[in-house]
C-alpha positions as CSV (number, residue, x, y, z in Angstrom):
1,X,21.8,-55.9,64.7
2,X,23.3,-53.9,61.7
3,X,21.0,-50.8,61.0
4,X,20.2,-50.1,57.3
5,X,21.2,-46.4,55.5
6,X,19.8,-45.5,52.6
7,X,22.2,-43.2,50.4
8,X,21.0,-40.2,51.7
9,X,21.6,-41.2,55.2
10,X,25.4,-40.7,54.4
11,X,27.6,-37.8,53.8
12,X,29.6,-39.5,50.6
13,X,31.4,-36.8,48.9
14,X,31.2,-38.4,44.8
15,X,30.7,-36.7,41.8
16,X,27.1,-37.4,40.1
17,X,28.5,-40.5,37.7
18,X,29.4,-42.6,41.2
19,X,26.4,-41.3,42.6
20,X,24.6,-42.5,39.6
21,X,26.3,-45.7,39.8
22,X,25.9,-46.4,43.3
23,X,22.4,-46.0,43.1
24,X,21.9,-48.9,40.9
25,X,23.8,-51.3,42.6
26,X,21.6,-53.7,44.9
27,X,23.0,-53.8,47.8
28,X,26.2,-52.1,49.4
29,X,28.2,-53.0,52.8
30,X,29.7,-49.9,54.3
31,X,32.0,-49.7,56.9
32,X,32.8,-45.7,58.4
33,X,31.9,-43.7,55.1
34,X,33.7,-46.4,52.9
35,X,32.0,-48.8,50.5
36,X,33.6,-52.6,51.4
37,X,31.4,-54.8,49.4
38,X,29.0,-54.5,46.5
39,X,26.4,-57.3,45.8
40,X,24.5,-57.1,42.3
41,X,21.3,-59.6,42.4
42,X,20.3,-61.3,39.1
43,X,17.6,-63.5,39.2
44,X,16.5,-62.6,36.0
45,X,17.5,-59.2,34.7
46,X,20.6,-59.6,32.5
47,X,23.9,-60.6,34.3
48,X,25.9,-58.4,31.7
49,X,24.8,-55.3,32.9
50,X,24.8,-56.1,36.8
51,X,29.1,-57.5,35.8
52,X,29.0,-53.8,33.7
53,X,27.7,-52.1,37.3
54,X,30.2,-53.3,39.2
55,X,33.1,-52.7,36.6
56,X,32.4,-48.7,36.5
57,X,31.5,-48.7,40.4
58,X,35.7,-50.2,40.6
59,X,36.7,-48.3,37.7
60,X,35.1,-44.6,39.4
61,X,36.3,-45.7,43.1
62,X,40.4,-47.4,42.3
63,X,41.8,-46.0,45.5
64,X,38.9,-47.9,47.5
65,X,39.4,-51.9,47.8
66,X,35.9,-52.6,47.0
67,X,34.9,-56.5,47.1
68,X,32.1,-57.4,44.5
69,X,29.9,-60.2,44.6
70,X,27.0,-61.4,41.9
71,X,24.6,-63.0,43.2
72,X,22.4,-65.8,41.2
73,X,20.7,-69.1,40.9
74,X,22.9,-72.2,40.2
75,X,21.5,-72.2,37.1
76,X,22.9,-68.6,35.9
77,X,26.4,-69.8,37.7
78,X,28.2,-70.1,34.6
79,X,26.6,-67.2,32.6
80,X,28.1,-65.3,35.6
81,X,31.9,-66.4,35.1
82,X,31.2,-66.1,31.1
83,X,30.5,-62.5,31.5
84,X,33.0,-61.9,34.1
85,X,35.7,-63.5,32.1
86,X,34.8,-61.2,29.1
87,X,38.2,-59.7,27.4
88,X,37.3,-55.9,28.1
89,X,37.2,-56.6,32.0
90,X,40.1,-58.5,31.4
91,X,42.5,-55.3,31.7
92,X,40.9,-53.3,34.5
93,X,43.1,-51.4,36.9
94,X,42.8,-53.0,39.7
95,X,43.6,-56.6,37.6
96,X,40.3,-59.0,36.0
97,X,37.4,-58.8,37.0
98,X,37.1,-62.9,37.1
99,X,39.8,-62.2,40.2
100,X,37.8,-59.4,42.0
101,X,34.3,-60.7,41.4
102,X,32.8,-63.8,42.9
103,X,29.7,-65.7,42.5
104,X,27.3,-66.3,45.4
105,X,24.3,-68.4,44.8
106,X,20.8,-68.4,46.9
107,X,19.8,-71.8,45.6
């Protein structure tokens, strides 16, 4: 059984924007101190600003290979690769965020 942290449980050494950021993502995997996967859940809050989440969370961390999933309905499925496929995350440093973001749905 994996045992759940909450942020202050562990001794991550970021500035107060990651800090910031991390806070607001919905769920995180961690694995030793690193972050490994980051899951935004929109069922109905706006998908945009989950995608914009995870863009600074991999634009604050580069050097960590981060995976990063959205997770939706079926019925937000393409509103997830629209937003994802928007032109400004088309040129993030670590390549688009179509290819380093999938969608996961609950349905």
């Amino acid at each position: 059984m994996t045992k759940g942290f909450s942020l202050e449980d562990l001794p991550f050494n970021f500035d107060d924007v990651t800090i910031k950021t991390i806070r607001n993502i919905d769920v995180l995997w961690i694995k030793g101190l690193a972050i490994v996967r980051a899951f935004e859940v929109e069922d109905t809050t706006s998908i945009y600003s989950g995608i914009l989440r995870m863009a600074d969370l991999l634009s604050l961390l580069p050097t960590l290979k981060i995976i990063i999933h959205i997770v939706a309905p079926v019925t937000r499925r393409d509103e997830v690769f629209r937003q994802i496929s928007r032109p400004v995350f088309s040129v993030m440093e670590g390549g688009p965020l179509s290819e380093l973001c999938s969608y996961v749905s609950y349905d």
